[in-house]
C-alpha positions in Angstrom: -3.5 47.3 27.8 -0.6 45.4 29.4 -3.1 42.6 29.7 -3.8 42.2 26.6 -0.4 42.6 24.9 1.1 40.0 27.2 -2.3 37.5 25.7 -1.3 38.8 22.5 2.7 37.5 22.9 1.2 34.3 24.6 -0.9 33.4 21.7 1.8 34.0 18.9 3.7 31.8 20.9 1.6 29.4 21.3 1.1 29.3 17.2 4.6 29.3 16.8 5.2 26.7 18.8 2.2 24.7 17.9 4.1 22.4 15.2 6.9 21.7 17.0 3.9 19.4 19.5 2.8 17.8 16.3 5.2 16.8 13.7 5.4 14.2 10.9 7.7 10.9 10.0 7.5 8.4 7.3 5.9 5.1 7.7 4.7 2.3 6.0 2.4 -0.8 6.8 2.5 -4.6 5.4 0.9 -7.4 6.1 2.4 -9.0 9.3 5.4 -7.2 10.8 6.8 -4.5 8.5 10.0 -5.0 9.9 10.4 -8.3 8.3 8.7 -7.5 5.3 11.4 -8.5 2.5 10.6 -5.5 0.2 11.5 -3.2 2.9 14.4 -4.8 5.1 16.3 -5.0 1.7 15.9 -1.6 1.0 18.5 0.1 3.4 18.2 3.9 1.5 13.8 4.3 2.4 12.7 1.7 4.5 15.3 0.7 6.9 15.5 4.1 8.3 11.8 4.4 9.2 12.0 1.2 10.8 14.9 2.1 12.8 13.4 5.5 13.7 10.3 6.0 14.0 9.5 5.4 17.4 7.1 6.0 20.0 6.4 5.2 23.8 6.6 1.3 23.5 9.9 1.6 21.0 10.1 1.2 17.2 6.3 0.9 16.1 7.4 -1.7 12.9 9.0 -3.7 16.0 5.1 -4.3 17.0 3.1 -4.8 13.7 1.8 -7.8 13.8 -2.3 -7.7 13.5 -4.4 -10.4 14.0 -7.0 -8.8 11.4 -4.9 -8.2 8.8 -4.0 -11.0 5.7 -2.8 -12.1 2.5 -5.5 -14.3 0.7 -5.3 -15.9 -2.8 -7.2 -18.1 -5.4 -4.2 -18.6 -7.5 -2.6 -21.8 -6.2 0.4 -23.2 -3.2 2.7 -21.0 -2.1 6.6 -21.7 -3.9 9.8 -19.5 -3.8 9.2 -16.8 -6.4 11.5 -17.0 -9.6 12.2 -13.1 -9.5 12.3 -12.7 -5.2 13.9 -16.5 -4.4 14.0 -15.2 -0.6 10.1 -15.1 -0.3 7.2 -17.4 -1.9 4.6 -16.4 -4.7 1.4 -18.0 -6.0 1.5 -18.2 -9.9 -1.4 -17.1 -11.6 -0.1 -18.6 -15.6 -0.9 -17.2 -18.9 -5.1 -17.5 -19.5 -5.5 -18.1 -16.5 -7.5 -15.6 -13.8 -6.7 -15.2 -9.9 -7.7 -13.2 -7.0 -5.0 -12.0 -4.4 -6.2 -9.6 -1.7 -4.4 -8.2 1.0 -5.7 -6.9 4.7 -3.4 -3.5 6.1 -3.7 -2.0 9.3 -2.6 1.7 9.3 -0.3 2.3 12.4 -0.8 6.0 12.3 -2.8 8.1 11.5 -2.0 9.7 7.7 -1.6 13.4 7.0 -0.4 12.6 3.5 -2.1 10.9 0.6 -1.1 7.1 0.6 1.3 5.3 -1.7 0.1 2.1 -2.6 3.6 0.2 -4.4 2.3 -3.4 -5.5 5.7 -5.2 -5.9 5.5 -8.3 -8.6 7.0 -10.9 -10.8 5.6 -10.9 -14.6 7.4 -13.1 -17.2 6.7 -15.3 -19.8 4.7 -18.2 -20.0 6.4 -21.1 -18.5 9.6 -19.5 -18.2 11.9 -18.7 -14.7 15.2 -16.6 -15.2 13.5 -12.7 -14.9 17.2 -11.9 -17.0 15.8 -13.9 -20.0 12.4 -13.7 -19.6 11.3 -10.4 -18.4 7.5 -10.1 -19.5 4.7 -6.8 -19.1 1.3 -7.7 -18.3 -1.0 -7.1 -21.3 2.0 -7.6 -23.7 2.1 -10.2 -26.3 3.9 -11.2 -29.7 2.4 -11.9 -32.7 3.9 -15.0 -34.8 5.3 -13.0 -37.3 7.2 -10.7 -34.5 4.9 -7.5 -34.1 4.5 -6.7 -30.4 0.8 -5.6 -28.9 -0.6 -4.2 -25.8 -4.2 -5.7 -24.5 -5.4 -3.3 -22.2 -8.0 -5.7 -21.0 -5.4 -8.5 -20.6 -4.0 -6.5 -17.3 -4.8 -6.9 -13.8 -7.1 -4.9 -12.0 -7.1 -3.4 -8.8 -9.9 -2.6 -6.1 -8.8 -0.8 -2.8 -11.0 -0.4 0.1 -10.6 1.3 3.6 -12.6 0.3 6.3 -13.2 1.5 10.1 -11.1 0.3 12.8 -11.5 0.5 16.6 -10.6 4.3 16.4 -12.7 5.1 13.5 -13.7 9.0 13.1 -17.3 8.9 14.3 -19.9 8.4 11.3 -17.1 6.2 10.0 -19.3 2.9 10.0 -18.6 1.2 6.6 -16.1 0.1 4.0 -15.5 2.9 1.2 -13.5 2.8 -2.1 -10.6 5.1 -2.2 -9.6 7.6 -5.4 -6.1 7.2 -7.0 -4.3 10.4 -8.2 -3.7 9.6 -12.2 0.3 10.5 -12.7 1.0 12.5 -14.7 -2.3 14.9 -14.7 -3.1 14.2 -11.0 -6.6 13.8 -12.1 -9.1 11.7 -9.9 -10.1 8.4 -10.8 -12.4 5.3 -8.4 -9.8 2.6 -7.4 -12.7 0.1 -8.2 -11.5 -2.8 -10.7 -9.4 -0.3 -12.5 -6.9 -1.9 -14.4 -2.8 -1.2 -13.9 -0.5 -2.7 -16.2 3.0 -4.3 -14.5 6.3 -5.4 -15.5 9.4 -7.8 -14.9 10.5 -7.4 -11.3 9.8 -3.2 -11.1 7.0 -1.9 -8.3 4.5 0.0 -10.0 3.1 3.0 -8.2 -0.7 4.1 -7.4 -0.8 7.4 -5.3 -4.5 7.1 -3.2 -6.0 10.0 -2.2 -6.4 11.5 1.6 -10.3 11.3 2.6 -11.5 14.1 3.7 -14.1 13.5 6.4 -17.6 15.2 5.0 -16.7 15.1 1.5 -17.7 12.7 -1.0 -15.1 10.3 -3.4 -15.6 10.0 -7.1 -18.3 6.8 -6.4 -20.4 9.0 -5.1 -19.4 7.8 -1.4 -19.3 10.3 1.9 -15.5 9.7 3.6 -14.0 10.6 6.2 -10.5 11.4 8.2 -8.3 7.7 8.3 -7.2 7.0 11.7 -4.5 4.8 12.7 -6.1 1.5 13.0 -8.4 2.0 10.1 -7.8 -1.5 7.5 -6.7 -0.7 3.7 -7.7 -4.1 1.7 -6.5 -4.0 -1.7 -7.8 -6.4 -4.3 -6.0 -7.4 -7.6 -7.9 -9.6 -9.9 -5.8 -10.7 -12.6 -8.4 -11.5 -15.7 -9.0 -15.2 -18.2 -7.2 -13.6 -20.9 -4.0 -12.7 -18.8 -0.8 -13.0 -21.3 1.7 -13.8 -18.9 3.0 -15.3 -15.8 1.9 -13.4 -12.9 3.0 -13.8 -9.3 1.8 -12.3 -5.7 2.8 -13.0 -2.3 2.1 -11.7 0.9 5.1 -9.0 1.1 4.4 -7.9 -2.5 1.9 -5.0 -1.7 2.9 -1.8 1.0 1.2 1.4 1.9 3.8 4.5 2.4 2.6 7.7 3.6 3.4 10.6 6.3 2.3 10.2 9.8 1.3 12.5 12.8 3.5 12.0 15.2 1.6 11.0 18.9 -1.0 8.4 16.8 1.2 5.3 16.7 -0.7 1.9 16.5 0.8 -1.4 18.4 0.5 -4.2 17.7 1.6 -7.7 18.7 5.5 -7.8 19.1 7.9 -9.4 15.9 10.7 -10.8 16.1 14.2 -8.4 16.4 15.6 -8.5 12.9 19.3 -8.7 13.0 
C-alpha cells in the first residue's frame, strides 16, 4: 500500500509539474529576418519584446530567421519607396489594373495557437501620394455626382497555403489550404481566393485556423499538426477592376501566433539591429 501511495504522489507530481517542461511565448515569422522586418522593429509595444525574448539554445530565434526557401514574389511592377511606409519599397498595382504578390514563411516553432495572418498595405487613390489626403479603401469608389459605393468584387483576394517542411508530421506530404475564423461569428470559411477588403495605411486581420492532424478542412482536405519548419505561402491577387492604388512589399504580410517552447527553428544569422 505504501507502494502504491508513494506512485500515486509521484504521478500527481509529475502532472503538476508537466507544464512548467512545456510552456508557450509569442512569435511571429516574415519573410527574411523578422528582426528587421519594418512592421515589427517599429512596433516597440508587440513585437520588439518577442524579438528581444524569446530565446532558445543558439540565442534570440528572430536573430537567425533568415531561410533560403522563403520569398516575396510579385507581377505588379519595380520595387520604389512606398508613399504610406517611405522606409521600405512597394510595387504599385494602379486603379484597373490586376497583380499577383505572394509571399513564402517559414514557421520557427511549432504553433499551439491558431495563426494571425496581419497583411499590412498602402490603398489610396488613383494617382495620388500623401496617405493624409488621399486615404482610399479597396472596393470603394465615387460616383460623379458624389454618392459613394462598395464593389465587393473590386477587392483583393487572398489564397493561403501551408506546406510540409523538413520536420513535417508524417502523412504530411502535400500543400493544403488553410480555414480562416470569420470575425465576428468565428464561423469557418476556405482561405482560397476569398476576397478581403483593405484600407489607407491600417493592417487588416485574418485569424487562420490550427490543423488538426486527422481531420479534414472546409475543401474537403485531410490536415495535420504544423511543425516548426512547415512554409505558409500566402497569395493576394488584386483583380482588373481594382478601384484604387494598391501597394505590397515584402515586409507587408506576418504570421503571429503562440509557440511551444523547446521547437525553435534556426535559421541563417541577420544582422544585430541596433
Amino acid at each position: 500500500m505504501k507502494t502504491l501511495n508513494k506512485l500515486l504522489v509521484a504521478a500527481i507530481f509529475v502532472l503538476l509539474s508537466a507544464p512548467a517542461w512545456a510552456g508557450n511565448i509569442p512569435e511571429f515569422d516574415a519573410v527574411g529576418c523578422d528582426n528587421q522586418n519594418f512592421f515589427a522593429i517599429t512596433n516597440a509595444a508587440q513585437h520588439v519584446p518577442v524579438i528581444i525574448n524569446n530565446i532558445g539554445p543558439r540565442g534570440p530565434i528572430n536573430n537567425y530567421s533568415a531561410f533560403n526557401n522563403e520569398y516575396f514574389h510579385q507581377t505588379a511592377g519595380q520595387l520604389f519607396p512606398d508613399p504610406c511606409f517611405p522606409q521600405i519599397s512597394s510595387a504599385l498595382t494602379d486603379v484597373y489594373n490586376e497583380a499577383v504578390y505572394e509571399w513564402r514563411i517559414v514557421l520557427q516553432m511549432k504553433p499551439e495557437s491558431d495563426i494571425n495572418l496581419n497583411i499590412y498595405d498602402c490603398i489610396l487613390k488613383h494617382n495620388e501620394y500623401n496617405i493624409f489626403t488621399a486615404a482610399e479603401q479597396s472596393g470603394r469608389y465615387r460616383a460623379p455626382w458624389g454618392q459613394l459605393f462598395f464593389l465587393p468584387s473590386a477587392n483583393p483576394s487572398v489564397t493561403v497555403t501551408a506546406s510540409p517542411g523538413p520536420y513535417a508530421t508524417p502523412g504530411f506530404m502535400t500543400p493544403v489550404i488553410l480555414d480562416a475564423r470569420t470575425m465576428p461569428g468565428l464561423n469557418i470559411v476556405a482561405l482560397n481566393d476569398i476576397l478581403y477588403t483593405s484600407k489607407a495605411h491600417w493592417e487588416e486581420g485574418i485569424v487562420m485556423v490550427l490543423p488538426e492532424t486527422g481531420t479534414l478542412n472546409s475543401s474537403g482536405q485531410t490536415v495535420y499538426n504544423l511543425k516548426q519548419g512547415d512554409v505558409i505561402t500566402t497569395t493576394v491577387t488584386i483583380p482588373a477592376n481594382n478601384t484604387a492604388d494598391i501597394r505590397y512589399g515584402q515586409d507587408n504580410v506576418i504570421l503571429k501566433y503562440i509557440g511551444i517552447i523547446g521547437t525553435w527553428y534556426y535559421g541563417n544569422a541577420c544582422q544585430t539591429p541596433g
